[in-house]
DSSP file (Angstrom, degrees, kcal/mol; ACC not computed):
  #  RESIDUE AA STRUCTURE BP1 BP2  ACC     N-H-->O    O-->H-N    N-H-->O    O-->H-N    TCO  KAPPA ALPHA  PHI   PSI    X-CA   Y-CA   Z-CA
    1    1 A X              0   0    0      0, 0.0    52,-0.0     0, 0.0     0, 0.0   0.000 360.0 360.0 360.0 118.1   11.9   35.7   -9.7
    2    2 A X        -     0   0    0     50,-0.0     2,-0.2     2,-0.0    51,-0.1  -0.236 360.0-142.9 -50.2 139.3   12.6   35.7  -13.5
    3    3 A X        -     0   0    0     50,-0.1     3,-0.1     1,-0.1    53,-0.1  -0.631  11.0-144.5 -92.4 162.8   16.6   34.3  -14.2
    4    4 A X  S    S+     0   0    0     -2,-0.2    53,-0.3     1,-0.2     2,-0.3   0.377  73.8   8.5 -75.6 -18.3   18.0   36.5  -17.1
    5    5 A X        -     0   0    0     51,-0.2     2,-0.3    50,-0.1    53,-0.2  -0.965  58.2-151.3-160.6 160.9   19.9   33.8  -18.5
    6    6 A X  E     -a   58   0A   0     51,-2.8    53,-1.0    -2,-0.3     2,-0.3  -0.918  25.0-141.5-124.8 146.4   20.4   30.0  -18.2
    7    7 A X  E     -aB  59  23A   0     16,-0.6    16,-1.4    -2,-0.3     2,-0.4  -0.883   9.9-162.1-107.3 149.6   23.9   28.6  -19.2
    8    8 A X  E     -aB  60  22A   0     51,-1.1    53,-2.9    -2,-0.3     2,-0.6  -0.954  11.7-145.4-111.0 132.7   24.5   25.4  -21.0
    9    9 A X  E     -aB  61  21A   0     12,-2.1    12,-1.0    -2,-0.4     2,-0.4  -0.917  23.7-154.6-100.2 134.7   28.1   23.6  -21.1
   10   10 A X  E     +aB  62  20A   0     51,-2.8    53,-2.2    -2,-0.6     2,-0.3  -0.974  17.1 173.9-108.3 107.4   28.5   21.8  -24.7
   11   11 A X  E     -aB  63  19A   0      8,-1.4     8,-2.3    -2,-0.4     2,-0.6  -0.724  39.1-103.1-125.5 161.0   30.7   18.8  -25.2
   12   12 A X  E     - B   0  18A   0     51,-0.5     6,-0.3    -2,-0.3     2,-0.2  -0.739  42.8-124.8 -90.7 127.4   31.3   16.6  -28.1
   13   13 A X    >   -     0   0    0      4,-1.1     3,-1.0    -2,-0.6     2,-0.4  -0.369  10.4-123.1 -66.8 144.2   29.4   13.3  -27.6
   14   14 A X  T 3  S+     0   0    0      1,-0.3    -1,-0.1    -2,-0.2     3,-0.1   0.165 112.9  50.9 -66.1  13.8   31.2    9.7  -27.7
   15   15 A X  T 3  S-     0   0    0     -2,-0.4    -1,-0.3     1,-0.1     2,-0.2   0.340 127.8 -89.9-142.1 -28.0   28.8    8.9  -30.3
   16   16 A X  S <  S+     0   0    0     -3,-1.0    15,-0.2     1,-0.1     2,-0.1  -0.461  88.5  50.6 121.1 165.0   29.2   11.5  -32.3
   17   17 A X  S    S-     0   0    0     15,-0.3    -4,-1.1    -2,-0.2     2,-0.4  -0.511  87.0 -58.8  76.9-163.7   27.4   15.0  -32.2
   18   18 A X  E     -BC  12  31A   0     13,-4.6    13,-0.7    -6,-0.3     2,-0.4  -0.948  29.4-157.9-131.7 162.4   27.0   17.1  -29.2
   19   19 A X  E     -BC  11  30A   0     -8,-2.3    -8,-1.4    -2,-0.4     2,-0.3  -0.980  13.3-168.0-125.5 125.5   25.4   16.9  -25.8
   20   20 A X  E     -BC  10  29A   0      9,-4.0     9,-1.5    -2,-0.4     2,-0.3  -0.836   2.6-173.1-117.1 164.6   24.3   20.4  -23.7
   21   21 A X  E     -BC   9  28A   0    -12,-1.0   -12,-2.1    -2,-0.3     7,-0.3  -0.847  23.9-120.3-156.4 119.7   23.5   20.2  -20.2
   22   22 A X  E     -B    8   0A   0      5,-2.9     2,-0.6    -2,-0.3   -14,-0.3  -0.246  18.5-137.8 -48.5 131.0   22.0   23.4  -18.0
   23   23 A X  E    S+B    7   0A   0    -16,-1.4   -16,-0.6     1,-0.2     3,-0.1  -0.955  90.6  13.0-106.4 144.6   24.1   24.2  -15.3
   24   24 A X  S    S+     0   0    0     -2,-0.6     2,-0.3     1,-0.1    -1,-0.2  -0.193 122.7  74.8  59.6 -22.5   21.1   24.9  -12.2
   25   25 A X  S    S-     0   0    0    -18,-0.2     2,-1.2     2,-0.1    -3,-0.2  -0.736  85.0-128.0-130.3 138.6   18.7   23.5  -14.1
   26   26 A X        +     0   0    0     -2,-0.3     2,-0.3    -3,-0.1    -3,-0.1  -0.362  60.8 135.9-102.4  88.3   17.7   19.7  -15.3
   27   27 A X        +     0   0    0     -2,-1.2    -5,-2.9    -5,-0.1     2,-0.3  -0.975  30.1 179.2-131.2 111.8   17.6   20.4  -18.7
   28   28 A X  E     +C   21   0A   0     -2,-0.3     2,-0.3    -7,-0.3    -7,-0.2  -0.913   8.6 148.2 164.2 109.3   19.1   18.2  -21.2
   29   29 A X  E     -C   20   0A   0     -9,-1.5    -9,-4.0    -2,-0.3     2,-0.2  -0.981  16.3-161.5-170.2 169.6   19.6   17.7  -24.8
   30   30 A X  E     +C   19   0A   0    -11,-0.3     2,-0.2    -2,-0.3   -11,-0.2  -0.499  12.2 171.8-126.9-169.9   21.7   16.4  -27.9
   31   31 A X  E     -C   18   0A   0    -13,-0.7   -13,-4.6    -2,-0.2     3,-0.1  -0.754  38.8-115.2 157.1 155.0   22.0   16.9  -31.6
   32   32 A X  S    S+     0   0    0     -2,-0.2     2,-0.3   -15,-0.2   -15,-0.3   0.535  89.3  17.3 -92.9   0.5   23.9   16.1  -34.1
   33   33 A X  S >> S-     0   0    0    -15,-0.1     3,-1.0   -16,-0.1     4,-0.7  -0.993  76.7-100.7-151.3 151.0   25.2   19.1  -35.0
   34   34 A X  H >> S+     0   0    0      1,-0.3     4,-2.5    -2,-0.3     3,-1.4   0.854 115.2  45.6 -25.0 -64.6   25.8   23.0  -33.8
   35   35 A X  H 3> S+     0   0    0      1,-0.3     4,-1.6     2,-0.3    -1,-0.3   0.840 121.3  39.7 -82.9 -29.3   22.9   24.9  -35.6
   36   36 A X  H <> S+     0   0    0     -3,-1.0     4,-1.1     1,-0.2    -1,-0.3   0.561 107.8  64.2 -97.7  16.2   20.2   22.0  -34.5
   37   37 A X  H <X S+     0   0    0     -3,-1.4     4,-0.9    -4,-0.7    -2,-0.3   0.758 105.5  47.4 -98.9  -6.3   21.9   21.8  -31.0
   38   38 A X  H >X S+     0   0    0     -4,-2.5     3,-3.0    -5,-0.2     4,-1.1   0.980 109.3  51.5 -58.7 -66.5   20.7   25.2  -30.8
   39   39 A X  H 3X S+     0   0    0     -4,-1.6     4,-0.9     1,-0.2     3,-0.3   0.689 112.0  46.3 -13.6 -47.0   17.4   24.4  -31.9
   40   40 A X  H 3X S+     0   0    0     -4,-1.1     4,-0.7     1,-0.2    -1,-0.2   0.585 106.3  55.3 -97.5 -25.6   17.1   21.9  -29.7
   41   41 A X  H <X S+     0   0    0     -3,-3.0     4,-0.7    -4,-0.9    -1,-0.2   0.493 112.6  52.2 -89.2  -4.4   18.4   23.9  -26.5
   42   42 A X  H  X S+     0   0    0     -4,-1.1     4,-1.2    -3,-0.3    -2,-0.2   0.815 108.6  40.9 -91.3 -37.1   15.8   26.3  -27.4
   43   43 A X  H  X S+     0   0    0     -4,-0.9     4,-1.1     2,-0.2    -2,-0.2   0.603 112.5  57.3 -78.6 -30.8   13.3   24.4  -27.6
   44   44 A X  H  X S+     0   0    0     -4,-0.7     4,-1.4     2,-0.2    -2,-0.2   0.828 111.3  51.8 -51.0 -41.5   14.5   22.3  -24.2
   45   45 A X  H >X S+     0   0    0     -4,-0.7     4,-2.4     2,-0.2     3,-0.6   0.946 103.4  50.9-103.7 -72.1   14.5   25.7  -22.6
   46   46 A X  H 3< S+     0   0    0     -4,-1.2    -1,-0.2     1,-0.3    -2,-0.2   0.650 111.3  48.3 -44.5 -29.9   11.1   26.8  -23.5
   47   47 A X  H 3< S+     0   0    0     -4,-1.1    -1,-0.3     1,-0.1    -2,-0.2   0.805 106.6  56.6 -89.8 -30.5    9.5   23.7  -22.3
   48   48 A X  H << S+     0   0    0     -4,-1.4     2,-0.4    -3,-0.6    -2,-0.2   0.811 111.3  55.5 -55.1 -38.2   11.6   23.8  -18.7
   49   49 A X  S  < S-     0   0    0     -4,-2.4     5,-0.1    -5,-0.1     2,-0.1  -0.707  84.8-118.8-110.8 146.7   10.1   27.2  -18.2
   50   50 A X        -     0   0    0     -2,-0.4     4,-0.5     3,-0.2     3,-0.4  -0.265  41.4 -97.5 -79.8 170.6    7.1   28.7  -18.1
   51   51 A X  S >  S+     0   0    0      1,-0.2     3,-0.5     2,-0.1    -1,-0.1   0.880 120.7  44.1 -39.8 -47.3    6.0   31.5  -20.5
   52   52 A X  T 3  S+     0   0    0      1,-0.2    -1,-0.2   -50,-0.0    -2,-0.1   0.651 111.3  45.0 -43.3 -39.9    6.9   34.1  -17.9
   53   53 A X  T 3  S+     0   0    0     -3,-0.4     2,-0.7   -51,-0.1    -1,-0.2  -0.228  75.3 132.0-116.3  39.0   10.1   33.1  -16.5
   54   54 A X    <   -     0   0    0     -3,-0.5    -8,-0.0    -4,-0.5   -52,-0.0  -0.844  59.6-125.0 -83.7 138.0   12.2   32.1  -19.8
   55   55 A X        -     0   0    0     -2,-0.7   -51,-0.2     1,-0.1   -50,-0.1  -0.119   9.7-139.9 -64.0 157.6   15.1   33.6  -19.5
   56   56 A X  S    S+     0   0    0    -52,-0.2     2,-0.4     1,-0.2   -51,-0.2   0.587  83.9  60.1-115.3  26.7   16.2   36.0  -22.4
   57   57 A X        -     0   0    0    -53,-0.3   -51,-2.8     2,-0.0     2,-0.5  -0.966  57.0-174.7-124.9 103.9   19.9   35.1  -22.6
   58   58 A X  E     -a    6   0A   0     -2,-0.4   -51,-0.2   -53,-0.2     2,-0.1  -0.704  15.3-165.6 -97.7  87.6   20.8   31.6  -23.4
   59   59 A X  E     -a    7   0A   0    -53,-1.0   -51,-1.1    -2,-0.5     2,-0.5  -0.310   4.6-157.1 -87.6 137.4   25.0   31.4  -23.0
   60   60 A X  E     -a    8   0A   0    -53,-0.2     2,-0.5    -2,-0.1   -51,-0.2  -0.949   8.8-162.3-104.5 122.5   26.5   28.6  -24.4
   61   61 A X  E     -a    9   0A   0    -53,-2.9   -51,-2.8    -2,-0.5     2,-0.3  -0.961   5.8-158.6-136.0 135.1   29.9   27.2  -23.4
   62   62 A X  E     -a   10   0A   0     -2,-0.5     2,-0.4   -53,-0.2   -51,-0.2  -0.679   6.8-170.2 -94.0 135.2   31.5   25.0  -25.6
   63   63 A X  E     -a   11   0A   0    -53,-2.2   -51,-0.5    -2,-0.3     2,-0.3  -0.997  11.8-174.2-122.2 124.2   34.4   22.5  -23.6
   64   64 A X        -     0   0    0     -2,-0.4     2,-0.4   -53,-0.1   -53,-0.1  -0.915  16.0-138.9-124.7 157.8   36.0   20.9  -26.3
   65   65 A X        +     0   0    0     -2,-0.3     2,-0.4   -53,-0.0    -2,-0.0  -0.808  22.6 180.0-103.9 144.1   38.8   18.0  -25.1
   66   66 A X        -     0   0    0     -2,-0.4     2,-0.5     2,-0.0    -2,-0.0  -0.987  14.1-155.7-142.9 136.1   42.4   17.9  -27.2
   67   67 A X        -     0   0    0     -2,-0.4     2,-0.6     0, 0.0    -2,-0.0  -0.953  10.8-148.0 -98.5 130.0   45.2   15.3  -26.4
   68   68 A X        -     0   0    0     -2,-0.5    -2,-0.0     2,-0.0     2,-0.0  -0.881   9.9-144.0 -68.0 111.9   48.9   16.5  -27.5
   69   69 A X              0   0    0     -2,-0.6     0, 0.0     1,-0.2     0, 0.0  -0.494 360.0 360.0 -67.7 147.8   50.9   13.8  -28.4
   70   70 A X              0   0    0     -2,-0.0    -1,-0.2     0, 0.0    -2,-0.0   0.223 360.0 360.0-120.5 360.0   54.7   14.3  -27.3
C-alpha cells in the first residue's frame, strides 16, 4: 500500500547544521543548511522507496530548542 506522505522531525545539529530523521521509516540525513537539507531529504527519500510507493507529500517539522535565562 502506497503512504501519501512520510514525515521528518528537523533539529539543529551540535555540530552545526541540521539533522532530519523519518518518523516510521529508517531514513536519515544531515546538511548544512535548510535548502540542501531539503535536497538531501529528497533524495534520502527516493532511494528508501521504490519508484512506485514514494510518497507525494514530504512534511517537515522543524523542533528548534531555546533556553530563557531568568
Amino acid at each position: 500500500m502506497k503512504e501519501t506522505e512520510v514525515i521528518f522531525v528537523v533539529e539543529e545539529s551540535n555540530e552545526g547544521g541540521y539533522e532530519a530523521r523519518a518518523l516510521n521509516h529508517s531514513i536519515f540525513t544531515e546538511a548544512d543548511d535548510p535548502d540542501m537539507l531539503k535536497a538531501n531529504i529528497i533524495d534520502a527519500v527516493k532511494c528508501h522507496f521504490d519508484e512506485a510507493n514514494i510518497p507525494s507529500v514530504i512534511r517537515l517539522h522543524f523542533v528548534r530548542e531555546e533556553l530563557i535565562a531568568v
